[in-house]
N, C-alpha and C positions, 0 to 999 in steps of 0.2 A: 504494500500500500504506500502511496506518493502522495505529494500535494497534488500533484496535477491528476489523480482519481479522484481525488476529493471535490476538487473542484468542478469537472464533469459531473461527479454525481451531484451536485447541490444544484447545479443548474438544472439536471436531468429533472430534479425533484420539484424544480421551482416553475418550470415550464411543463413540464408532465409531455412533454414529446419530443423524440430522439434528433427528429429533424428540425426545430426551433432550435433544441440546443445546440448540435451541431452548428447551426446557420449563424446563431447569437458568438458562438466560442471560435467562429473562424476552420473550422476540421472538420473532416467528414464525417457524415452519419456513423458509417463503419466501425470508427475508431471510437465515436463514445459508444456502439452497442459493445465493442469490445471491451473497454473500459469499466463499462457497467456489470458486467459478465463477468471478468476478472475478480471485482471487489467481492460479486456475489460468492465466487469461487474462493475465496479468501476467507469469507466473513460465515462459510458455508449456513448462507443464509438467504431468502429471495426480498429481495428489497424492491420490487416491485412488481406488479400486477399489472402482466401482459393483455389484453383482451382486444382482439381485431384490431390492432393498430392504436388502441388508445392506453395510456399508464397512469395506475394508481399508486401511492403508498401502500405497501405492508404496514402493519404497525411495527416488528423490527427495520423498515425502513422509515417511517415516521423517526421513530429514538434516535437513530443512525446520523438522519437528518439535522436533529436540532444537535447533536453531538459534536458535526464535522460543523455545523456553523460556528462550534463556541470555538473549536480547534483551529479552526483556518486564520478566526479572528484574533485569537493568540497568536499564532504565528507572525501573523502580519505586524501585528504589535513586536512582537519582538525584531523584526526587522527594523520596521521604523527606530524602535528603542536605540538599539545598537547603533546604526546609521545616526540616529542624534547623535550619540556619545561619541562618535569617531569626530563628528564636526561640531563638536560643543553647543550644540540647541539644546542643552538640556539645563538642568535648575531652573531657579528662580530669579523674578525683574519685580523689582519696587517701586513703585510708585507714589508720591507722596505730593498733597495739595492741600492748601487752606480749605477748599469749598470742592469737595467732588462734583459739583452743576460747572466746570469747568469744563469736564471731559465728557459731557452731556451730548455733546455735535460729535464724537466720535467713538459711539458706543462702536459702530460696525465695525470699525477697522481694529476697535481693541478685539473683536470677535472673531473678527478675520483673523488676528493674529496667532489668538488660540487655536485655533481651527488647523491652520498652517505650520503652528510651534506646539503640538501636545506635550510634549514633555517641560515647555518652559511654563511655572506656572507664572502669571502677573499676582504680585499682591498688591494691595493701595493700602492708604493709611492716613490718614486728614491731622495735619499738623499746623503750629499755628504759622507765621512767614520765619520767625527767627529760626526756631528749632526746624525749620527744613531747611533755611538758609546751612544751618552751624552740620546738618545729616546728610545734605547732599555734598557738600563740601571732606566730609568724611570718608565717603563712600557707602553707607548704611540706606541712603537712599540711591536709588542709581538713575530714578529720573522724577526730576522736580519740575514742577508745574505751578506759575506764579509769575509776578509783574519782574521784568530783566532787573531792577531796583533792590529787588531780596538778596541778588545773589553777587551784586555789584562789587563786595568787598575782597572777592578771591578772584585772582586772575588767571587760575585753572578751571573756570567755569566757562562752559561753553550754553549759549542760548540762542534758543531761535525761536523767531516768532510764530505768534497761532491764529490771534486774531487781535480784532480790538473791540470793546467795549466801552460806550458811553453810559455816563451818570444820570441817571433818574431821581428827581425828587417825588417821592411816595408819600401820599396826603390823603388824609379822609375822604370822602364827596362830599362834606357839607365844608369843607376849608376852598377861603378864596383862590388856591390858588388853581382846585382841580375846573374852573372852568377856562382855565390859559391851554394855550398851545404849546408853549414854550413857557420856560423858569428864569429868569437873569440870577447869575452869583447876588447882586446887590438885593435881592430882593430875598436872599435868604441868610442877610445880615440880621435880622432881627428876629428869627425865627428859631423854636428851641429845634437842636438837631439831634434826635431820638438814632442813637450807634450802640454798638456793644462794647464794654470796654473795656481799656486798651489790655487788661491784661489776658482778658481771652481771646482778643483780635486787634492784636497791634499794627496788624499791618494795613486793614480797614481806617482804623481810628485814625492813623498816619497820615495815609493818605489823604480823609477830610481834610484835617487841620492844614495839611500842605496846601492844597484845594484853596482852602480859606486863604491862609499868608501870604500866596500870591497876589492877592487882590488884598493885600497891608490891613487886614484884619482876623479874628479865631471867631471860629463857629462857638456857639453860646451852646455847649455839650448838657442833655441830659444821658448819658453814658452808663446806667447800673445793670444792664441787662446783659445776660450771657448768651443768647441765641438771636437768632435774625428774626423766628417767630414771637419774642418779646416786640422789637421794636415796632413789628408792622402790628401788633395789638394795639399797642400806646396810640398808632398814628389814626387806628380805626377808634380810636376814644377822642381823636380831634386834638392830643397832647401836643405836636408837633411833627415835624418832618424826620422821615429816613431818605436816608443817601444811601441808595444801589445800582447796582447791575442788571439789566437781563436775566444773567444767568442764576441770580439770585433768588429771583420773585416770580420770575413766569412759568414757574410750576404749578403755585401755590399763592396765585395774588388773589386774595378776600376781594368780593364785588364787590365790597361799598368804601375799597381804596384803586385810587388813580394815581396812576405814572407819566410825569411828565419831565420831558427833557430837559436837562441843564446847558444853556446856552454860556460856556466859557471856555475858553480854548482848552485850560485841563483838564476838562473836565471827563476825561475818559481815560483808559488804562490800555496799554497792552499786555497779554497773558501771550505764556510760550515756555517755553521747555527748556530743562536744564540740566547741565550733566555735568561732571568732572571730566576732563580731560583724559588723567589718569586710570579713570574705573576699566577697569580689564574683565568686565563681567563681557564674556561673548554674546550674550541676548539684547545688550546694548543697541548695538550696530542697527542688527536684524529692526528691533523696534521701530528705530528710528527712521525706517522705511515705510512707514505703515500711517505714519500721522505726518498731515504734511498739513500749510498753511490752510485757513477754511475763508 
């Protein structure tokens, strides 16, 4: 018994006629009824029910059946397996981001890549910007996902762009501002700015206040909250404004809060991917083929 009877006969069983399979597997009739014969003659058992040209399972060819299916697909497994290990596709890739709605536009291609790399698994891990900054720079992450600004401080970091995303000011429907088009910075001088703070998202809060200083004033911070579904609660109480993203709230944005644009040149961020230089993990490379600007 071979792989290649095996595989005859599963076709034979899956098509239930000698001439499909043949025709399906490229060979002649001849050779799978030989084939078929052969195993019978092996297995000294009849694995299937001749009657005027037409084929049925045995019930020991039933068993047979689902037995060579789990066996072929071991095999196959095992080939692949080995073949990773000889080209290093195998372990594990890290991934690590403040806000996994980052990687939101590129479920398919992380999907595809599993598809394509079984052996590599991907982890993720949502970290705040410093500690991915200080892990990616380590190498404990191997690819960081975040504004080029996080990773600025180490000149072995390599970044490349993903996309970019503009600033939304997030307000009740009964606050003035959700009947505007558009937000000006100045008009959100005077307004409380409902963020999470800085110690569970310093890289958010940061960035307000940068936002702000450019334009030679600080956002007047209500800042105690630890999730982003705190602040969009406050804002549906009418407390005041949250500053986000897209990828933030258009999961999950409440109907009786509005998004509107911040009209100020900063008013938006680029997100993109980060690596060390140095990281020697092999699934690296590979990745990095899979996600490309959107």
């Amino acid at each position: 018994m071979d792989t290649k009877q095996l595989e005859v006969f599963i076709a034979a069983a899956r098509y239930l006629s000698f001439t499909e399979t043949a025709a399906n597997l490229s060979i002649a009739q001849s050779t799978v009824s030989y084939s078929v014969s052969s195993l019978e003659n092996e297995l000294n058992t009849k694995l299937f029910i001749r009657n005027k040209g037409q084929l049925a399972l045995t019930q020991a060819g039933q068993t047979f059946y689902d037995d060579a299916c789990k066996m072929t697909s071991m095999m196959r497994q095992a080939v692949l397996h080995t073949r990773a290990e000889y080209t290093g596709t195998t372990g594990t890739l890290t991934i690590g981001f403040p806000h996994a709605q980052f990687l939101n536009d590129y479920v398919v291609q992380l999907q595809q890549f599993t598809e394509d790399h079984p052996f590599i698994e991907l982890l993720f891990t949502e970290l705040d910007s410093n500690t991915l900054a200080s892990r990616t720079s380590e190498g404990s992450i191997d690819i960081g996902v975040d504004r080029e600004i996080v990773f600025s401080r180490d000149s072995n970091i390599n970044w490349q762009f993903l996309f970019t995303e503009n600033f939304y000011a997030i307000v009740s429907e009964r606050h003035p501002f959700a009947k505007q088009d558009i937000v000006e910075l100045s008009q959100l001088r005077g307004e409380k700015i409902l963020a999470m703070n800085r110690e569970t998202n310093p890289g958010m809060f940061d960035m307000i206040t940068h936002l702000f200083m450019a334009y030679e004033t600080l956002p007047d911070f209500i800042a105690t909250a630890n999730c982003h579904e705190t602040t969009l609660m406050r804002a549906r109480m009418n407390e005041g404004v949250v500053i986000l993203m897209p990828s933030m709230f258009r999961d999950n944005m409440p109907d009786d809060l509005v998004a509107i644009p911040i009209n100020a040149p900063l008013a938006s961020h680029n997100i993109g991917l980060a690596w060390n230089d140095k990281n020697d993990n092999p699934a690296l490379p590979l990745f990095l083929e899979y996600i490309h600007t959107s």
